[in-house]
GUNUVO-982856 format. One record per residue (C-alpha): residue in three letters; x, y negated, z negated; residue number from 0. Coordinates in nm, 4 decimals, padded with zeros to 6 digits, m for minus. Layout:
% residues N
<residuo = ALA px = X py = Y pz = Z num = NUM>
...
% end
This chain:
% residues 75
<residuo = UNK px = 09.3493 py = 00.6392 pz = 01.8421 num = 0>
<residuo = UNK px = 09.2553 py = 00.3729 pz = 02.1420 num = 1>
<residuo = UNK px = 09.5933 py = 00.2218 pz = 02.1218 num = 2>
<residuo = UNK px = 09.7641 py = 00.5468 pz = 02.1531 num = 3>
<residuo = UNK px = 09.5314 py = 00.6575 pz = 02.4661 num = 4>
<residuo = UNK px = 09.6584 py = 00.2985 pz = 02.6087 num = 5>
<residuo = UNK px = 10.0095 py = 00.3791 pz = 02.4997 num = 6>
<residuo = UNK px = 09.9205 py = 00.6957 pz = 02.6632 num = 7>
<residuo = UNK px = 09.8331 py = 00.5937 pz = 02.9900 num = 8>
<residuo = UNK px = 10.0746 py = 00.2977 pz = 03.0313 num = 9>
<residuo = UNK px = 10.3889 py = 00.5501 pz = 03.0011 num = 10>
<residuo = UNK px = 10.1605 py = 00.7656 pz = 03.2190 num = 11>
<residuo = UNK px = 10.1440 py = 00.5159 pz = 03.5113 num = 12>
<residuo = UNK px = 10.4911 py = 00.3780 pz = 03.4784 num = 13>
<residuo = UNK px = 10.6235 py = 00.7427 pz = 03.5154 num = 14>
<residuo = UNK px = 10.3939 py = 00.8242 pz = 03.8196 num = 15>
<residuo = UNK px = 10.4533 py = 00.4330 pz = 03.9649 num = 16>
<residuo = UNK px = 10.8739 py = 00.5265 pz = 03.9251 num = 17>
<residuo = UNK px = 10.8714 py = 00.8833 pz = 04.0470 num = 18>
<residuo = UNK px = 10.6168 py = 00.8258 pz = 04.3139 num = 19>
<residuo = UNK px = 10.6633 py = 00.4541 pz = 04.4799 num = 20>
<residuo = UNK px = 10.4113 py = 00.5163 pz = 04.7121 num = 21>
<residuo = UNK px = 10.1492 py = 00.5428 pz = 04.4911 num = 22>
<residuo = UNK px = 10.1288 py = 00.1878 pz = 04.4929 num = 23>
<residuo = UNK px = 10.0608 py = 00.1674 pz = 04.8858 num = 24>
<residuo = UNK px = 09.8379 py = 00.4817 pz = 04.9919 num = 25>
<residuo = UNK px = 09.7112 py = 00.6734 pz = 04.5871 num = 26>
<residuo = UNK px = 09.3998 py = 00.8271 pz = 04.7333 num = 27>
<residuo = UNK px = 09.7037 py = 01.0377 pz = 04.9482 num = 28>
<residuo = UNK px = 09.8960 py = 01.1092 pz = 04.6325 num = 29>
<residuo = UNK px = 09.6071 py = 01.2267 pz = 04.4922 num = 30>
<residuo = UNK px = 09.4486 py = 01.4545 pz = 04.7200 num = 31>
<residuo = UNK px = 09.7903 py = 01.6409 pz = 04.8034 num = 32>
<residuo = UNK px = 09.8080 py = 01.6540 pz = 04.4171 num = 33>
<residuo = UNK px = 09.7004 py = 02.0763 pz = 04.3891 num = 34>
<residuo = UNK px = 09.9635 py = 02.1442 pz = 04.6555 num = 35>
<residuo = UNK px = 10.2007 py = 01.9853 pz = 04.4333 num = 36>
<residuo = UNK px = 10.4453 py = 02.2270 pz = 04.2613 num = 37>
<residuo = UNK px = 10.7076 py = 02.0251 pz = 04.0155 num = 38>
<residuo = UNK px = 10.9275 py = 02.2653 pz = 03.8036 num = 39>
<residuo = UNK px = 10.6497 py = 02.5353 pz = 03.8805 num = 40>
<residuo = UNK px = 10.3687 py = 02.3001 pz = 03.6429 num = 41>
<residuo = UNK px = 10.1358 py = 02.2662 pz = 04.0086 num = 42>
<residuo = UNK px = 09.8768 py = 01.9643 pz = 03.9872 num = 43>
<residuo = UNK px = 09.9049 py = 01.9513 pz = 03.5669 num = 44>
<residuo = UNK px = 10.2298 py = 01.8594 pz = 03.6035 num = 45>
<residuo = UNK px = 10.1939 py = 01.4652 pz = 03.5515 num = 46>
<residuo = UNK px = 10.0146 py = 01.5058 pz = 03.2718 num = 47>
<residuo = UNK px = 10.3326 py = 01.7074 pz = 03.1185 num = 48>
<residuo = UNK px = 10.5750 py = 01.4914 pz = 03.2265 num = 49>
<residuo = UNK px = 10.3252 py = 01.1788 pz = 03.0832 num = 50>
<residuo = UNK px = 10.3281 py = 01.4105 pz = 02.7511 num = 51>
<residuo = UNK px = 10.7000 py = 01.4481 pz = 02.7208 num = 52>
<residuo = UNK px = 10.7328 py = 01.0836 pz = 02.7562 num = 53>
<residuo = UNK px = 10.4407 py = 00.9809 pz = 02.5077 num = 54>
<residuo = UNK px = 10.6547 py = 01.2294 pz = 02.2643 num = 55>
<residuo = UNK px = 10.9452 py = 01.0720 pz = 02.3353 num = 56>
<residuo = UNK px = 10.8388 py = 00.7536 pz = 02.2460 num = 57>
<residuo = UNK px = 10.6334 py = 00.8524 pz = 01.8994 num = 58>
<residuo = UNK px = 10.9900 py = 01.0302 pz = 01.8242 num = 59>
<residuo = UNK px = 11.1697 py = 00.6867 pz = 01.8290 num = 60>
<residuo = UNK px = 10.8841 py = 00.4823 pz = 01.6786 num = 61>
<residuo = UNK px = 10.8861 py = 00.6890 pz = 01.4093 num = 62>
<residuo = UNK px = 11.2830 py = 00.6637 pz = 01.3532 num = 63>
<residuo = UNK px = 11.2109 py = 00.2930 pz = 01.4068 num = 64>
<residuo = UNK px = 10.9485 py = 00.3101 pz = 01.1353 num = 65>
<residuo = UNK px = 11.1521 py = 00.5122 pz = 00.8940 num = 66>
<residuo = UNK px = 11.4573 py = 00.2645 pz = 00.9463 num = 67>
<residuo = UNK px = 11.2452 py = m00.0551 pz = 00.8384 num = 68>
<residuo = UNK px = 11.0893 py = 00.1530 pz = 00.5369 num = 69>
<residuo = UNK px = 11.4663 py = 00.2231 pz = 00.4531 num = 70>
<residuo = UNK px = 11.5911 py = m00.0993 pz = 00.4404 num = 71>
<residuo = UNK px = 11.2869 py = m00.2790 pz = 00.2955 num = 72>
<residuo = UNK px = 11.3324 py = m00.0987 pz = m00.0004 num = 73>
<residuo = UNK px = 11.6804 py = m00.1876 pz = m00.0513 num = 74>
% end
């Protein structure tokens, strides 16, 4: 469970960090003009979506990763 909050929150920052460069230089800014913020109509929840869509993303291809090793072990 910890290392999929980490997981979690790395894929969280790097999409925040890559959308939004200037989090980096001024993120008390980003955040405070955060419930004005209106992406795809999601308002100020809307980074945790996109950070949800990407976790998803990546459990969907660990998992085909996973599958593909327990494939060929076997054989």
């Amino acid at each position: 469970m910890k290392k999929e909050l980490i997981i979690f929150l790395v894929i969280f920052l790097i999409l925040a960090i890559g959308q939004h460069p200037d989090f980096l230089t001024s993120p008390l800014e980003r955040i405070v003009q955060l419930p004005q913020a209106g992406a795809y109509g999601l308002g100020a929840v809307h980074p945790l979506v996109f950070g949800l869509v990407g976790y998803l993303f990546v459990w969907i291809i660990r998992g085909v990763i996973i599958g593909f090793k327990k494939i060929f072990k076997r054989g």
